[in-house]
C-alpha positions in Angstrom: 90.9 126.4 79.3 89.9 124.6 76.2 86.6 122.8 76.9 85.9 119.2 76.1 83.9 117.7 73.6 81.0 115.6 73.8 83.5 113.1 71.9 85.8 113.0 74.4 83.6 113.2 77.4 82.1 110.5 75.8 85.0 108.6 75.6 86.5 109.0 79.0 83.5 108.2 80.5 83.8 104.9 78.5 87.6 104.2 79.2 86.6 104.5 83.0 83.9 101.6 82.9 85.9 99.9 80.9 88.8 99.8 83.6 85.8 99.1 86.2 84.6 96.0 83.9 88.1 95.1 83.6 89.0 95.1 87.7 86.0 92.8 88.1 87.3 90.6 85.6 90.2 90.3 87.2 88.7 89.5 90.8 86.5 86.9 89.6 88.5 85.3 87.2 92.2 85.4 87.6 91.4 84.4 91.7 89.4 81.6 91.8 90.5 80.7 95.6 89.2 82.8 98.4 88.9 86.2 97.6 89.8 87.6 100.7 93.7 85.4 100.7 94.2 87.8 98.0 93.4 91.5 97.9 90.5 94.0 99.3 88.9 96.2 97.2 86.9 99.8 97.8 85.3 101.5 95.2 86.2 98.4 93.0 90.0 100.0 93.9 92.5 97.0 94.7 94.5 97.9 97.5 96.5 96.4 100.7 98.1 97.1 103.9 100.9 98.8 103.6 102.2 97.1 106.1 101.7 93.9 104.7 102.9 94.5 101.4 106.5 95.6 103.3 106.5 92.3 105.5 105.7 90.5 102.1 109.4 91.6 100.6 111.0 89.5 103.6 112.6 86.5 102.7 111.1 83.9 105.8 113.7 81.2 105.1 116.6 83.8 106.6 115.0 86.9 107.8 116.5 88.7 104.7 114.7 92.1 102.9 113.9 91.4 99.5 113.7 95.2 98.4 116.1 97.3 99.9 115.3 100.1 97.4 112.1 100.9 99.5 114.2 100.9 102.5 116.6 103.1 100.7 113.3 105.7 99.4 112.2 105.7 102.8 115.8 107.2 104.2 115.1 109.9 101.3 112.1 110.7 102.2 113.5 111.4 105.8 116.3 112.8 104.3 114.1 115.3 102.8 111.0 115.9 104.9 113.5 116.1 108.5 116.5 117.7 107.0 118.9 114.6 107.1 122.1 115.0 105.4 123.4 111.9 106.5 120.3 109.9 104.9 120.4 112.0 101.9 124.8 111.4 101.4 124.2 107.5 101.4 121.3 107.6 98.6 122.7 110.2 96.6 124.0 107.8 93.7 121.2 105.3 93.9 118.1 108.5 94.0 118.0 111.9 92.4 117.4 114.3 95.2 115.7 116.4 92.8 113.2 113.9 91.5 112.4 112.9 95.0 111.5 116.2 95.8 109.0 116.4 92.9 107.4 113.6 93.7 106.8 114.3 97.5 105.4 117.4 96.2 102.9 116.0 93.9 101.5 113.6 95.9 100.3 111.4 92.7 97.9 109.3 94.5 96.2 107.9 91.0 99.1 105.6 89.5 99.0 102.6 91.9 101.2 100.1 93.1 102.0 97.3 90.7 102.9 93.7 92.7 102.9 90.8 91.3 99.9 87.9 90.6 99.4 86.1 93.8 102.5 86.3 95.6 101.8 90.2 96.9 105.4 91.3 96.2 106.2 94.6 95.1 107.4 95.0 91.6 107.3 98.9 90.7 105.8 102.1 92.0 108.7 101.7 95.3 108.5 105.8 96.4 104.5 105.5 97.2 105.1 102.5 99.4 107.4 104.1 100.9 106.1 107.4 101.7 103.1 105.5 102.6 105.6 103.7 105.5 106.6 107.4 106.1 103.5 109.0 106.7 101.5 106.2 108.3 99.4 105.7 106.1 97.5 102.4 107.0 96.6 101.1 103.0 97.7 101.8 99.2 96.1 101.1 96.1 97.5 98.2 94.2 97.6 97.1 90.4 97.9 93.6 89.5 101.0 92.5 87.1 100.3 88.8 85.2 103.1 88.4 83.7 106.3 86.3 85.0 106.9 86.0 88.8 109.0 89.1 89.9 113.1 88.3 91.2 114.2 90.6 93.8 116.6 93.2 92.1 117.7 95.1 95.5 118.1 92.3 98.2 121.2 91.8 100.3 123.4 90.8 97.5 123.1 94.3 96.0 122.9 95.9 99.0 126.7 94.4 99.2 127.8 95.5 95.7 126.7 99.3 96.1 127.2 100.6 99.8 130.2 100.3 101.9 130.1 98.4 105.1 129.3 101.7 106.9 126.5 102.4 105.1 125.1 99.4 105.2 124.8 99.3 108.7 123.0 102.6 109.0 120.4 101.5 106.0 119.6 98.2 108.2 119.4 100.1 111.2 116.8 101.9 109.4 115.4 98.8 108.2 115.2 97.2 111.5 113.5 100.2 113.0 111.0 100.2 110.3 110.6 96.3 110.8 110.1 96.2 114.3 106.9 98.9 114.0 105.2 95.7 112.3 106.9 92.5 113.9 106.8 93.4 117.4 109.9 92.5 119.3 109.6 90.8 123.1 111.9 90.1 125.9 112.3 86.8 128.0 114.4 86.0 130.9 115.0 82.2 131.2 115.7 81.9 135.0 118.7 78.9 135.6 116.4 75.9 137.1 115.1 75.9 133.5 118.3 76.0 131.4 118.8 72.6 130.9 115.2 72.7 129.2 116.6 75.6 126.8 116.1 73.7 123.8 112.9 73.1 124.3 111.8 77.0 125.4 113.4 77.6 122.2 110.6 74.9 120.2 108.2 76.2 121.5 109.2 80.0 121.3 109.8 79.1 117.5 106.5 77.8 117.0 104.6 81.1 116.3 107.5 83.8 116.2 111.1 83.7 115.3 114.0 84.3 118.0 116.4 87.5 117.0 118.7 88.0 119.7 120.7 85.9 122.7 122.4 86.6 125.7 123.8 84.9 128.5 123.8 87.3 131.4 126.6 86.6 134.0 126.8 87.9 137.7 129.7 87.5 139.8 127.8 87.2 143.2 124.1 86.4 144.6 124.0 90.0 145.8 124.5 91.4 142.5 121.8 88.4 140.8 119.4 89.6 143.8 119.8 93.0 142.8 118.7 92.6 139.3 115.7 90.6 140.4 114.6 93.6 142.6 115.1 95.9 139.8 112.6 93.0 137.7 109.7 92.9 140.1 109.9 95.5 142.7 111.2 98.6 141.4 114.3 98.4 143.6 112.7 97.6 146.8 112.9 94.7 148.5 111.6 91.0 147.0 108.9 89.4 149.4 106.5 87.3 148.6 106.4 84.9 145.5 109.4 86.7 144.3 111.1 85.5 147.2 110.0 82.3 147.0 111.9 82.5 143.2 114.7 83.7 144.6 115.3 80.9 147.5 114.7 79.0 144.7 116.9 80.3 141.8 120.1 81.7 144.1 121.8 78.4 144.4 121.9 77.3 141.0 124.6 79.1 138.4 124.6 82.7 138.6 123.4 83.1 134.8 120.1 84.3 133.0 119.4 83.3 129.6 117.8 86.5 127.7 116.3 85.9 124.4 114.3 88.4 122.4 111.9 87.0 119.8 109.9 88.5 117.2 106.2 87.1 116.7 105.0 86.8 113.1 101.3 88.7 114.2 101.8 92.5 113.0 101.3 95.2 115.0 98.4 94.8 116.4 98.8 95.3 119.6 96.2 93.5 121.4 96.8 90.5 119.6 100.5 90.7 119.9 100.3 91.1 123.8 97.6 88.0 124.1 100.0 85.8 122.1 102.8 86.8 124.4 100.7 86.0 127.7 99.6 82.5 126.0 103.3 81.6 125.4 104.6 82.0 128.4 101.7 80.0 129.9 102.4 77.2 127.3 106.4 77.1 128.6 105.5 77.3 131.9 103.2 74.7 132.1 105.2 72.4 130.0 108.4 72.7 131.8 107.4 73.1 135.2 106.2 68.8 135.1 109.9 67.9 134.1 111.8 70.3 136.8 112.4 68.9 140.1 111.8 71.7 143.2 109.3 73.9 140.9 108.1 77.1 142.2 106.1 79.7 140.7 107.5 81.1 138.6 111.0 79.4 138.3 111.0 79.8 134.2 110.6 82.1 132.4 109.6 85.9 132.6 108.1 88.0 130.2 106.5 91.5 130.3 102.7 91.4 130.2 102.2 94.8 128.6 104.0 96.8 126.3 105.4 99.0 129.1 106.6 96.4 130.7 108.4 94.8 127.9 110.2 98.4 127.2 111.0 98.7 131.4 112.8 95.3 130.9 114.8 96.1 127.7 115.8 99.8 129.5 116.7 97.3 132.8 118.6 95.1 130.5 120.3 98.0 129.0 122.1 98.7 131.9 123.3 94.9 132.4 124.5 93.9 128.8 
């Protein structure tokens, strides 16, 4: 191996406080608002959540991905690393197996991200976001563009003109499983005294996360209404106490529950997530108990208090829907 010059040891060492001077520059600056609104920075390296920079690409006025081509990197990647055919058939004209390969193999962790000025939004370097997404890997280095605001290239439109309807589904299934490790989902039951308040539940659900499913859950008779609330609260056994009281309050009204699932804009972080829940439940509760004549506790609404108690609802619901 040839060995280097003091010329051009000389000269890296330059280029390298150059780029240094230059990142400083940039932070101090291009972003004269708060520092932190913007990026982090170890080792005077720009980088972000990975997380965050995938939630970034969502379109809030409709819930829409802006970038679908990380979605569809991501199903190569899994394709590749967990032997899917399936995943690797759908991306085959969009992504060169081949080239995918090469680049899981190298791991070239030096070339970072490149999003755009302000906004956060991905513009290039799509594979190491996500095989970031892939691996778990909590943050990724990031390189600021200046130049014009970035359009999305691969949002739904696209996603439209190049897949069929088949494949579509499976790439937004994959989507929506990726999503919902970073907007975590809850469950609600809205119990029939408070129906007539629905639109209201719904304000105030909507006020800090976004509503992604309803159903209207039917039962023909008491028994079978009675039964479900058993499987709720007591495991199967028999209701007593203030479950009964809910029940000799609930049983003559319509035989329906309202179940909504709504997504909170907090990520993933769990404890935050679950303390948001708790608080809105309380807010509903209190605010639509005072209009409801014959109010008992806890006539409302129910929601899981834990995140095992969320999943043993959506397994009980499952069974119903």
């Amino acid at each position: 191996m040839r060995k280097k010059s003091l010329r051009e040891k000389l000269f890296n060492s330059l280029e390298k406080r150059l780029e240094k001077l230059i990142t400083i520059f940039n932070l101090f600056i291009f972003f004269p608002r708060k520092f932190n609104d913007f990026q982090r920075y170890d080792n005077l390296k720009l980088y972000i959540d990975s997380e965050e920079l995938f939630l970034n690409n969502i379109d809030v006025l409709n819930g829409r991905y802006l970038r679908y081509d990380v979605i569809l990197n991501y199903m190569g990647i899994k394709g590749i690393e967990e032997k899917n055919d399936e995943y690797l058939k759908i991306i085959e004209n969009f992504i060169n197996k081949k080239e995918l390969e090469k680049k899981i193999k190298e791991k070239n962790e030096k070339q970072p991200i490149l999003i755009s000025n302000g906004e956060k939004i991905l513009k290039d370097e799509v594979f190491k976001l996500s095989m970031a997404l892939y691996k778990g890997k909590k943050r990724v280095d990031v390189k600021y563009d200046f130049r014009k605001k970035h359009e999305a290239d691969y949002d739904f439109n696209w996603l439209k003109n190049n897949f069929n309807q088949n494949n579509i589904e499976i790439i937004l299934e994959e989507y929506n499983n990726l999503r919902k490790k970073f907007y975590p989902q809850t469950n609600m039951l809205i119990w029939a005294p408070a129906h007539k308040y629905l639109k209201n539940i719904k304000k105030e659900i909507s006020t800090k996360s976004y509503i992604t499913k309803e159903v209207v859950l039917e039962f023909d008779t008491q028994n079978e209404l009675k039964q479900f609330l058993e499987e709720v609260y007591c495991s199967g056994n028999n209701i007593f106490g203030r479950v009964q009281q809910k029940w000799d309050r609930i049983k003559d009204e319509e035989l329906k529950i309202i179940v909504l699932w709504a997504e909170t804009n907090l990520s993933k972080r769990e404890k935050g997530f679950l303390i948001e829940m708790v608080e809105l439940k309380k807010r509903i509760r209190s605010k639509i108990s005072k209009r409801m004549k014959n109010y008992v506790f806890d006539s409302v609404i129910h929601m899981g208090g834990n995140r095992t108690e969320i999943n043993e609802l959506d397994e009980i619901l499952d069974r119903y829907i």
